[in-house]
N, C-alpha and C positions, 0 to 999 in steps of 0.2 A: 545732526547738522547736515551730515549729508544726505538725505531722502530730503532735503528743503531745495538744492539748489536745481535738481532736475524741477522743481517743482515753481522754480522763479524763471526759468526755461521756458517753462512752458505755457505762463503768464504772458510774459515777453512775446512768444510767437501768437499767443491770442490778440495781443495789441497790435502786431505788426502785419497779422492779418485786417485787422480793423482797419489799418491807416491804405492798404491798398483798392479798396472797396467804396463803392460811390457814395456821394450825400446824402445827408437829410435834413429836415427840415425845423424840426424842434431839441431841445433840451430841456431837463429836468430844473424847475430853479432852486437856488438852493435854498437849504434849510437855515431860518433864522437863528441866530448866537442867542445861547442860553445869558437870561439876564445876566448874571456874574463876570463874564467874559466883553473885554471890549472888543467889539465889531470889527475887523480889520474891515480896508478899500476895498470893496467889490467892485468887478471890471464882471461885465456882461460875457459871459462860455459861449464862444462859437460854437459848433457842430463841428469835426475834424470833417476834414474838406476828403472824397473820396469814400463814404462812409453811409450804409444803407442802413437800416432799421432791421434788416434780418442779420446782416455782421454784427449791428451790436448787440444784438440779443447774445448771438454766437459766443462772441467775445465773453460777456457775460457769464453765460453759463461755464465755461471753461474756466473763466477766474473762481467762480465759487468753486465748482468741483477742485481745484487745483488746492482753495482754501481749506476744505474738507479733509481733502490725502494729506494736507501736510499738517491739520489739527494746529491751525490758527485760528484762536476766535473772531476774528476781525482785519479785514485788507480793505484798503486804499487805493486802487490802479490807475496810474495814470499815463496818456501817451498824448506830449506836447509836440504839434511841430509847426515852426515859425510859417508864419503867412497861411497857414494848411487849417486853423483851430485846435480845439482837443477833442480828447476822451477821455473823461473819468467814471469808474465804475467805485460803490461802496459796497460790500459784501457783509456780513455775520454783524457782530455785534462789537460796540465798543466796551460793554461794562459787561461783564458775567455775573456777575451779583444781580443786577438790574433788570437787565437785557435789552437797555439801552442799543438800540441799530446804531450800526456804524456809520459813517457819512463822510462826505467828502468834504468837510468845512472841519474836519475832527482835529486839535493839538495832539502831536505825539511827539514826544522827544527822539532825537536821533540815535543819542548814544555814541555807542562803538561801531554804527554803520559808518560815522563819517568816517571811519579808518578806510576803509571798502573805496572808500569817492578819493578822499587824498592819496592813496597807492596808483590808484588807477590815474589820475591827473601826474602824479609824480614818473611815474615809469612811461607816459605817453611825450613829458615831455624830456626826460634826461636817461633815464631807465640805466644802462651803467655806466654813470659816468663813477670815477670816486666820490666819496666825501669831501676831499682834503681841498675839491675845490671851491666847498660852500664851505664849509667849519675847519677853524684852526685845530691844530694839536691835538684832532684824533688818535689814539694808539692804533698805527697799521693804516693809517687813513687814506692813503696812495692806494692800499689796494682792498679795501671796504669800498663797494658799491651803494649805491643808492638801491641798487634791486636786492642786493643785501638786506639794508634795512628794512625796506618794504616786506622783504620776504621772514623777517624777524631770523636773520641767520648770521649776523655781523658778529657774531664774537664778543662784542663789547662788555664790559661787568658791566650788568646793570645797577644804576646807581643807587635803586631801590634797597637796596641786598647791604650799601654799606653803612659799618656802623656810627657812625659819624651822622650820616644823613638821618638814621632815626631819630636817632639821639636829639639832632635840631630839629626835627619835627614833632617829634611828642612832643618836648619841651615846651613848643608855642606852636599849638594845633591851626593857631591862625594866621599865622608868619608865611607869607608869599615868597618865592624863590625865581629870579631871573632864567633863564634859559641856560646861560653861561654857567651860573652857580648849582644849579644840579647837574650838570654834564660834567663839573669837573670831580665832583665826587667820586662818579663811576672811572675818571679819566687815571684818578690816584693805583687804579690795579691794574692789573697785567690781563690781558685780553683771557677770557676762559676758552676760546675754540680760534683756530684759523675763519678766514671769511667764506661763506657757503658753506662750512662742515656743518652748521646747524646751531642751537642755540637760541636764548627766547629773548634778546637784548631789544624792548621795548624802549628807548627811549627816543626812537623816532619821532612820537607822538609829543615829546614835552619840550621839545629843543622850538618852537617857536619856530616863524618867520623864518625864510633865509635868509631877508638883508636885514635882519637884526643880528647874525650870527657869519655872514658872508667873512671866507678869506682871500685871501690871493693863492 
């Protein structure tokens, strides 16, 4: 995991070299949606404004070799800026069985990135304030930060761990649970660490919305 992040580094500075570099004149069009798939809106690809044909070659090469070092079969790059156009580069392959190229029209699911995008939004706008002033009845919540939780070091028992909460879940594998109703599970135990000692209390991710969950 970490020989990856010098290696989105360094992505990053190939694109931000692209974006300071003159124009040009053409784009790639894209590649039509395999029958199966519906076609989303296509909106015509500017050329990123400031952007020469030898930078993106540049660019280019530096995102493959970057994909190489870090033995990813397949990247997406992309660099958006308002009024300016883009740049998108497709590198490797999307199917290894196949060898299917990879493209820049490709579905991939996000996953556990969006944890990466909601910590980074969360700490840009409140970073440590407490809990206690978005959610009720935290255990210790006065002094659990929100960079606590982003940081996965709240101390919280997580509510996965208790037995009650399995119990209702095997039980009815398809049974949904409110935000409130799995936080008070974990809420029933007694904190396993002080806040910032450390600890892997996940339940940042499941608590929902803050004005679904907002207190005074």
């Amino acid at each position: 995991m970490r020989s990856r992040i010098p290696a989105r580094r360094a992505v990053a500075a190939a694109l931000l070299a692209v974006s300071l570099l003159k124009p040009s004149a053409a784009t790639r069009p894209p590649r039509p949606e395999p029958p199966h798939r519906t076609a989303p809106v296509r909106r015509r690809r500017r050329p990123l404004a400031g952007t020469r044909p030898c930078a993106r070659h540049a660019a280019g090469q530096a995102i493959e070799k970057v994909r190489r070092q870090a033995g990813v079969p397949g990247v997406v790059a992309g660099l958006w800026m308002p009024g300016k156009g883009s740049y998108v580069r497709a590198t490797g392959v999307a199917d290894k069985a196949t060898g299917e190229p990879m493209n820049t029209d490709v579905f991939v699911r996000i996953g556990s990135e969006t944890k990466s995008f909601t910590a980074t939004g969360l700490l840009e706008l409140v970073d440590d304030e407490p809990i206690s002033r978005y959610v009720r009845h935290v255990p210790d919540g006065h002094r659990i930060t929100l960079r606590h939780l982003a940081e996965m070091r709240s101390g919280l028992f997580p509510y996965t761990e208790d037995a009650e909460f399995q119990h209702d879940l095997l039980s009815d594998p398809q049974r949904s649970f409110t935000p409130e109703q799995v936080l008070a599970y974990g809420f029933k135990h007694e904190n396993t660490l002080a806040p910032g000692a450390g600890g892997a209390s996940a339940w940042l991710w499941s608590w929902g919305p803050p004005g679904r969950t907002r207190g005074t």
